[in-house]
N, C-alpha and C positions, 0 to 999 in steps of 0.2 A: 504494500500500500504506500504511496508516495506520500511522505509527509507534508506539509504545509509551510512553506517558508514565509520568514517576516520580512518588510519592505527595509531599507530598499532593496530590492530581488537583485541581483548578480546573475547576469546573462555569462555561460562559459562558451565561446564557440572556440570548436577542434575543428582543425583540418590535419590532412594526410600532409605532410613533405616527403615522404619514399616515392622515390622514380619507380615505374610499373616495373613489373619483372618478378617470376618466381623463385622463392627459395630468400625473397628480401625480407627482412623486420622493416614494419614500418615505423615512421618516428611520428611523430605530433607536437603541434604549436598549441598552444593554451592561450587563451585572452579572455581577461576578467573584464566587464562591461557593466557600468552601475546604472541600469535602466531607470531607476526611479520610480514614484508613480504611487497611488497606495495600493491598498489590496496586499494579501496574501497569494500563494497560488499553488497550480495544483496539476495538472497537464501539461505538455509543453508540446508542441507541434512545430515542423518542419515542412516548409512547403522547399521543395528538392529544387524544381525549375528556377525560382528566383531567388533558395535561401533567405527567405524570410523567414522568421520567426513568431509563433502565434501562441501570447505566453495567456493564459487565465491569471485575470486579476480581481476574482471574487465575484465586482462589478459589471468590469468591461473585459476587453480582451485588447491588448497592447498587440500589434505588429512591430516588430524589429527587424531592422539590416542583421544577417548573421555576423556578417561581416567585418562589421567595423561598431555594431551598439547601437547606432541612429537609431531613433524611433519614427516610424514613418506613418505610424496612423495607431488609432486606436478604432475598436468597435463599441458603442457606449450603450448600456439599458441591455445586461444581461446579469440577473441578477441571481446570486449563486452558481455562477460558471464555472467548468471543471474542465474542457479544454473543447479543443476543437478538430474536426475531421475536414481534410481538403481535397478535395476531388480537382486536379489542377486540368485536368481534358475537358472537363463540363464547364471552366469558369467560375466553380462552385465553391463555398465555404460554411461548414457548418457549426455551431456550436453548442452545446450543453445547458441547460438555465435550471437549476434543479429549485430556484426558487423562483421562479411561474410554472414550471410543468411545460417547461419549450424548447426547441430547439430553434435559433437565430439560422436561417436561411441567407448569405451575405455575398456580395460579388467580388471577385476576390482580386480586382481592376482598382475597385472604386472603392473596395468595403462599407459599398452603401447596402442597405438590409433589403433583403427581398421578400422576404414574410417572414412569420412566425409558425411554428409547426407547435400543435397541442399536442402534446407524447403522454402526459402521466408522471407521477410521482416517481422520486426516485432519479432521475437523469444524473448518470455519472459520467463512464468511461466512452470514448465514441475514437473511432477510427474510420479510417479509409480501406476498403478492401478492393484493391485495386482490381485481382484477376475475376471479382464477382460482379463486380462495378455498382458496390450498397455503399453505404454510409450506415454503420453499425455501432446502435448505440448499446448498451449493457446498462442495466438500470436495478438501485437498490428498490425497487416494489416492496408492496406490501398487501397479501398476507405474502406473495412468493417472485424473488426478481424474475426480470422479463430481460429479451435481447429483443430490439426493435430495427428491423431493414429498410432505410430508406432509399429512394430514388433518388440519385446524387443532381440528375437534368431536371425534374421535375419537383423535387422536395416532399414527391408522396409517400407514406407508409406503405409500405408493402407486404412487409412480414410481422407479425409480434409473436415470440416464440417462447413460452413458460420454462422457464428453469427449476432446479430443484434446492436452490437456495438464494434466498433476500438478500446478498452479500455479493454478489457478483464481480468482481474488477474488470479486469483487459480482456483483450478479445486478439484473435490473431487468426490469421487465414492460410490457410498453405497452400494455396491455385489453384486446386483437386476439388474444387466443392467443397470443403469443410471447413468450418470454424472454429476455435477453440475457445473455450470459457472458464478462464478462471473462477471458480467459489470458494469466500476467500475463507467462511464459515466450515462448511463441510470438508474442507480438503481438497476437492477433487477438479478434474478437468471434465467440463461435456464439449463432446463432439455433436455440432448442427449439421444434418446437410442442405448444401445452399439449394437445392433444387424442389425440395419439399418442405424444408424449414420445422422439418423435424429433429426432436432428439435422438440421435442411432449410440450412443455409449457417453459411459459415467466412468474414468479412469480415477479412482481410489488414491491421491496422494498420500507421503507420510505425512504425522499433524506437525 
């Protein structure tokens, strides 16, 4: 579970210095970056095409240069945010509001917002699954978490898939139709498959 850091947030951006080639160690630059701002935070997102940075700040959601710290915009009016899912082929940007029950729809040109999506209680973890092409959010629900599949072009729900614990965190995809779900309660991992948005197995971690 990611802890919560205190203001002001410290942006770390890493890049490679190893020349390509097998059989090298690579080496890495560190750069500390004092974004400022208030808010706590809690997700951190990576947009690859432009190295932007899309930090959750409680409130809003800060955009960063990776590169050099600049702040280059913010999203503002999302309140209880936990990070954000970028669909960078659709133009799309999403994010988390676990205190309205939304997810921010946003352009990800302008970061002007495009709607509001009513999702339900609980909005935490949310990612990009690129080889499925959703926008998958993992949500603490209640009586039982939920995994919700959105339409990354259109912003519609598509899937809502019952878990077997309130606790859910990350989510991660392996390109084969399947999804994996951390529960962070019970131990275990479920496997979704994307084509049915069924649960097909409960893999038993240790506690």
């Amino acid at each position: 579970m990611i802890k919560r850091l205190l203001t002001p947030f410290a942006l770390l951006f890493v890049s490679s210095l190893a020349a390509p080639g097998i059989g090298h160690a690579q080496a890495f630059k560190v750069e500390k970056f004092d974004i400022k701002a208030d808010g706590g935070t809690d997700y951190v997102a990576v947009e690859g095409a432009t190295g932007r940075v899309f930090v959750s700040r409680g409130t809003h959601m800060m955009v960063v240069e990776g590169a050099t710290g600049k702040v280059l915009g913010d999203i503002p009016s999302t309140p209880g945010v936990h990070g954000a899912g970028i669909a960078t082929k659709h133009g799309h940007g999403f994010t988390t509001n676990s205190g309205e029950e939304t997810v921010t729809m946003f352009d990800l040109k302008t970061l002007a917002v495009i709607k509001r999506i009513k999702v339900g209680p609980g909005l935490d973890g949310i990612m990009y699954d690129e080889p499925d092409d959703k926008i998958i959010l993992t949500n603490h629900s209640r009586p039982i978490g939920t995994l919700t599949a959105i339409d990354p072009e259109s912003g519609e729900i598509v899937a809502t898939v019952e878990l077997e614990d309130n606790a859910p965190e990350g989510a991660a995809a392996d390109g084969k139709g399947n999804i994996f779900v951390n529960n962070e309660r019970k131990n275990t991992i479920q496997v979704i498959d994307v084509k049915t948005w069924k649960v097909t197995a409960s893999w038993p971690l240790g506690p």
